[in-house]
ROKEMI-980443 format. One record per residue: x, y, z of N, C-alpha, C, CB in turn; residue number from 1; residue in three letters. Coordinates in steps of 0.02 Angstrom, whole numbers. Atoms other than C-alpha are relative to their C-alpha. Glycine has a CB too. Example, Ala and Ser with C-alpha at 12.3 -4.5 7.8 and 13.67 -1.06 7.14 Angstrom:
ROKEMI-980443
KOLKOL    nxx    nyy    nzz   caxx   cayy   cazz    cxx    cyy    czz   cbxx   cbyy   cbzz seq type
KOLKOL     45    -59      0    615   -225    390     45     60      0    -50      1     62   1  ala
KOLKOL    -42    -59     -3    684    -53    357    -39     55     37     20     23    -71   2  ser
end
This chain:
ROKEMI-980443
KOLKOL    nxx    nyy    nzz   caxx   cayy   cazz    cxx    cyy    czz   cbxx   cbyy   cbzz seq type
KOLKOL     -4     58    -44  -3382   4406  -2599    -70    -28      8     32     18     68   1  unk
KOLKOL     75     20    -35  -3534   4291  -2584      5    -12     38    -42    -41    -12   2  unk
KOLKOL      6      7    -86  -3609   4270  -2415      5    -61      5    -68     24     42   3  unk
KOLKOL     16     74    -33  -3619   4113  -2332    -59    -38      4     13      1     60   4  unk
KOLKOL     69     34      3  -3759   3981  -2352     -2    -41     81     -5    -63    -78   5  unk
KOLKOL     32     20    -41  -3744   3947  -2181    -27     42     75     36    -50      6   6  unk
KOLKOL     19    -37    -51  -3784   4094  -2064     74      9     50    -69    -39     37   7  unk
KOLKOL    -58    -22    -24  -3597   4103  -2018     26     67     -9     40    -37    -20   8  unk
KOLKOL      3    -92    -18  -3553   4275  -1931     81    -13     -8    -39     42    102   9  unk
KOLKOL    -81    -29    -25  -3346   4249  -1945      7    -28     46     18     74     19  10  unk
KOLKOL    -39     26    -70  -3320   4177  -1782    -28    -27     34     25     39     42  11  unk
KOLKOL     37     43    -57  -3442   4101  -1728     21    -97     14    -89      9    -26  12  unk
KOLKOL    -40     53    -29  -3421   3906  -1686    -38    -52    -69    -16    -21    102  13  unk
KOLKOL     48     37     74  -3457   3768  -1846    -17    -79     59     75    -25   -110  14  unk
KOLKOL     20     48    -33  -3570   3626  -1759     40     -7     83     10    -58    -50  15  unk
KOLKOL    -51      3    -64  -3475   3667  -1599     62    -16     20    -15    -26     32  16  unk
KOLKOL    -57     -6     16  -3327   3653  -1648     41     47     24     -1      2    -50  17  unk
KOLKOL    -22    -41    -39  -3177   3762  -1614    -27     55    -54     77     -8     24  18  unk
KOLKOL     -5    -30     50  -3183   3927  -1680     60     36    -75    -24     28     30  19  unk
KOLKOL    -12     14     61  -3130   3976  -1849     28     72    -36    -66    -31    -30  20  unk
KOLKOL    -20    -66      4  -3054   4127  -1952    -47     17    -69     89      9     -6  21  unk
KOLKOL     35      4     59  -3150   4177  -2106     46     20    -76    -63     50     14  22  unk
KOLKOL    -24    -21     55  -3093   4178  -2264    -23    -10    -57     47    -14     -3  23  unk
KOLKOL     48     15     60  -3154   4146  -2459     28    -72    -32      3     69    -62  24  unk
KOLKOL    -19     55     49  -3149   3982  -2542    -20      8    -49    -13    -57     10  25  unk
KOLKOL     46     -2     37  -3180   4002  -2708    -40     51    -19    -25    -35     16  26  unk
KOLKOL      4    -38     -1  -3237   4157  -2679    -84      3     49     22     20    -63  27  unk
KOLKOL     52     17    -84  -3377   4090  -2537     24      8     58    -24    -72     16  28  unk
KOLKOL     -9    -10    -90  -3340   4145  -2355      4    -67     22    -70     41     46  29  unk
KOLKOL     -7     56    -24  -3317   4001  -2239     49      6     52     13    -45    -46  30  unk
KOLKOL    -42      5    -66  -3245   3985  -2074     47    -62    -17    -52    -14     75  31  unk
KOLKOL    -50     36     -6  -3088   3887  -2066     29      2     64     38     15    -44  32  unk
KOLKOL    -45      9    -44  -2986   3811  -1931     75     -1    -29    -18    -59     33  33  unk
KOLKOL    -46     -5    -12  -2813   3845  -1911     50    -64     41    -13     52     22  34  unk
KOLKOL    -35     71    -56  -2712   3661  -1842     73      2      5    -14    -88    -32  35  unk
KOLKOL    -76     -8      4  -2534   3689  -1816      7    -74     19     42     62     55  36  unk
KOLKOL    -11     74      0  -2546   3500  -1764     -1    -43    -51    -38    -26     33  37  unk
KOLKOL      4     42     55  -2601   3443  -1934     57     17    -42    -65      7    -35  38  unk
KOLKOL    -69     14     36  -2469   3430  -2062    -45     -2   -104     48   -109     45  39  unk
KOLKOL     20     -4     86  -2617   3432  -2232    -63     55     37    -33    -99    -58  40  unk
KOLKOL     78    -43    -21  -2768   3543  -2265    -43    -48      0    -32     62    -55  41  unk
KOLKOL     49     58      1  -2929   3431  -2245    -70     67    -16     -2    -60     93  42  unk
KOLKOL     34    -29     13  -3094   3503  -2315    -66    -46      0     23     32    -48  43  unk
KOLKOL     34     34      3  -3280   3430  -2282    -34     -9    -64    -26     10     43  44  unk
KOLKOL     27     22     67  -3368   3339  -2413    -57     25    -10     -7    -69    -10  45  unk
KOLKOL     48    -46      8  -3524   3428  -2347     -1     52    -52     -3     28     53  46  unk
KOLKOL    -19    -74      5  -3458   3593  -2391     -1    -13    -80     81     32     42  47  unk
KOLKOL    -35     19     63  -3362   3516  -2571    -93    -26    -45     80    -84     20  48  unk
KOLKOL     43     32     26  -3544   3440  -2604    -69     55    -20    -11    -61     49  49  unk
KOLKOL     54    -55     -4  -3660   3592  -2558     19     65    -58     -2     31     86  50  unk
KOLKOL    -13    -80     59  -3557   3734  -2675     15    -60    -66    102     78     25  51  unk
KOLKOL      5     22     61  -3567   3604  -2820     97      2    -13    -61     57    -54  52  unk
KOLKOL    -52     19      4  -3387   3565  -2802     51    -44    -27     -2     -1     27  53  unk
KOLKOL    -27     75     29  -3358   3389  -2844     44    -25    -66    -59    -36    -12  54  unk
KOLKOL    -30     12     48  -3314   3414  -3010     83     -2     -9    -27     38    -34  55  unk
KOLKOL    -58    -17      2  -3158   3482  -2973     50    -69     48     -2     80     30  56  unk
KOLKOL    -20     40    -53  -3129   3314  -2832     38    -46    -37    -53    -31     43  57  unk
KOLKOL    -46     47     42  -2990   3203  -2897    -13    -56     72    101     37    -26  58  unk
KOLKOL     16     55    -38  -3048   3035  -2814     77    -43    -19    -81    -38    -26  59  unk
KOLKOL    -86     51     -2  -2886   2930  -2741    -55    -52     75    123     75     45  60  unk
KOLKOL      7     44    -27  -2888   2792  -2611     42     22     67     15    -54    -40  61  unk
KOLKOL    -48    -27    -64  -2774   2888  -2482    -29     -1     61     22     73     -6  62  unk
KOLKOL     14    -41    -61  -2795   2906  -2288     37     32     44    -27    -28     35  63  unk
KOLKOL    -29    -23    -41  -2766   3002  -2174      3     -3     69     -4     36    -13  64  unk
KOLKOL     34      9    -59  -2731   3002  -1995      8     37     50      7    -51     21  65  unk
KOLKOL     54    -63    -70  -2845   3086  -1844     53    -12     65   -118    -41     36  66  unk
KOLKOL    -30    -13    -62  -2785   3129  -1687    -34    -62     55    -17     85     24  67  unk
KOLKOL     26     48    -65  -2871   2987  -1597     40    -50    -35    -94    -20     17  68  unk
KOLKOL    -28     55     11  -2734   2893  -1718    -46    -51    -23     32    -17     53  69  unk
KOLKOL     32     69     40  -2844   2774  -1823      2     54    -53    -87    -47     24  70  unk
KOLKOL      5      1     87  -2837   2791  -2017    -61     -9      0     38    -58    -50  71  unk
KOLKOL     76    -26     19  -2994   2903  -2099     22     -9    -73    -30     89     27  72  unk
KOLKOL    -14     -5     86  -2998   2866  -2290    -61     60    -27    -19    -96    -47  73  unk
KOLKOL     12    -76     34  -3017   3018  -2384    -44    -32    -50     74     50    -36  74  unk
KOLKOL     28     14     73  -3153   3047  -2530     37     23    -64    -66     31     -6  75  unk
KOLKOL    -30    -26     43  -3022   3125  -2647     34     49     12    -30      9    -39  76  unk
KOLKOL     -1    -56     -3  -2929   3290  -2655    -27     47    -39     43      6      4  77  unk
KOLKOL     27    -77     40  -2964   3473  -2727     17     53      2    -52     23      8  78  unk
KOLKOL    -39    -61     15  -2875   3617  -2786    -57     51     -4     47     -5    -71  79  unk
KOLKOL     51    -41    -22  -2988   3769  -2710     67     62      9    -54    -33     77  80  unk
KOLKOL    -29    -63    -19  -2934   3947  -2736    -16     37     60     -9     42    -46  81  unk
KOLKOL     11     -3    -92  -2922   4001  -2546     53    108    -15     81   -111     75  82  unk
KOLKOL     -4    -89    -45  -2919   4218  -2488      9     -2     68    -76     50     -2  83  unk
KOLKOL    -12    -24    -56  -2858   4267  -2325     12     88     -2     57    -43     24  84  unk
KOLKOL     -8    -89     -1  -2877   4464  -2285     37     27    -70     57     31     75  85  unk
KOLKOL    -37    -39     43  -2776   4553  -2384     62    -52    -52     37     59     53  86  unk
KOLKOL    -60     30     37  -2659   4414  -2464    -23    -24    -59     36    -55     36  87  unk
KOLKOL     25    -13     61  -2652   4377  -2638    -22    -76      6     52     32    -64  88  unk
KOLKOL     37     57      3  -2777   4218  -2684     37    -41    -17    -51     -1    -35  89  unk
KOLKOL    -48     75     -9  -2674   4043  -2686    -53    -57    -15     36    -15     93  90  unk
KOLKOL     10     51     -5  -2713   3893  -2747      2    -56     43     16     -4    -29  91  unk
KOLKOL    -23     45    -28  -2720   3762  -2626    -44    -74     11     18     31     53  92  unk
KOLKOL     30     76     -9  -2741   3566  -2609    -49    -12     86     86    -61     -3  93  unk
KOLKOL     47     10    -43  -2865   3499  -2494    -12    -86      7    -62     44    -26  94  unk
KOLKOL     33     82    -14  -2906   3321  -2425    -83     -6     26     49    -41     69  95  unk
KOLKOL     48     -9     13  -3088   3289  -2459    -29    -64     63     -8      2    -79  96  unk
KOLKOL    -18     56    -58  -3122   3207  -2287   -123      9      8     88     48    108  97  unk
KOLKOL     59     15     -3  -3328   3139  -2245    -10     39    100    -11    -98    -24  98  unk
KOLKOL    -15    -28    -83  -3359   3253  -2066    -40     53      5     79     27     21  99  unk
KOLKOL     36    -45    -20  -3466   3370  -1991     43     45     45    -58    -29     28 100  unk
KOLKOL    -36    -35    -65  -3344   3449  -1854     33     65    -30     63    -52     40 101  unk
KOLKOL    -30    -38     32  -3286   3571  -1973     -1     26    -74     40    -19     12 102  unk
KOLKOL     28    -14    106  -3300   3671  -2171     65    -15     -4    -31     96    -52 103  unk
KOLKOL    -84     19     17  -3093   3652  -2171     39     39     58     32     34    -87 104  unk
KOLKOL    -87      8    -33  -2923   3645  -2103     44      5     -7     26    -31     14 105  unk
KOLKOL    -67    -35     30  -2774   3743  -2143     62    -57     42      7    104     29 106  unk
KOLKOL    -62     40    -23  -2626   3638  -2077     62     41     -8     10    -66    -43 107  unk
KOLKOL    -77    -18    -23  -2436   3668  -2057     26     20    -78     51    -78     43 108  unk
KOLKOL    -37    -14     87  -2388   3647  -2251    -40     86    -11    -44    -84    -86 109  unk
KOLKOL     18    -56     13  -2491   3790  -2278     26     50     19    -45      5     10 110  unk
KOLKOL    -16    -66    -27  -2432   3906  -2138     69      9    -25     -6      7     79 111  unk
KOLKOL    -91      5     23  -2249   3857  -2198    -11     39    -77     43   -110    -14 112  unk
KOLKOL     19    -31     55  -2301   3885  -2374    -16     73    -19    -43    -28    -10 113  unk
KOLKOL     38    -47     15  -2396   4037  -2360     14     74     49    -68    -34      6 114  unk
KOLKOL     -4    -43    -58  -2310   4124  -2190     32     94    -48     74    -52     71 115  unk
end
């Protein structure tokens, strides 16, 4: 497992944010939120931009929308092999969203998907 390039202990809080569960993207650590409110995964472009990611970013025109209800247009999606503890590694889609509040965002499809 590589460590984390950002001094993330697992649980601690991303930009003050909520906190997060850890798991591997890719086979990089990274705190993730958990949204039973959201309904997609969302992943920052930071994050997608800093592990040399991009390549893999399928650029669309899609948005999505925030809880304050206004339409955020996405930079693309990205199929990121995603680890949780002990379960076996999964492919999963990602909406490649421009944001600091967070490295990613598991949503509902997922927990349905993946329960």
């Amino acid at each position: 497992m590589t460590p984390p390039q950002d001094g993330h202990d697992g649980y601690s809080h991303v930009d003050n944010g909520p906190p997060g569960i850890l798991v591997e993207l890719e086979g990089v650590e990274r705190s993730v939120i958990i949204d039973t409110g959201a309904d997609i995964n969302v992943i920052s472009k930071k994050i997608v931009d800093s592990q040399g990611w991009t390549k893999f970013t399928q650029k669309t025109n899609e948005q999505i929308m925030g809880v304050n209800g206004q339409a955020t247009e996405t930079e693309g999606t990205i199929k990121l092999q995603i680890t949780i503890d002990r379960w076996k590694p999964k492919k999963v889609k990602f909406f490649v969203l421009d944001t600091n509040e967070f490295h990613a965002l598991l949503g509902t499809r997922f927990l349905k998907k993946y329960e």
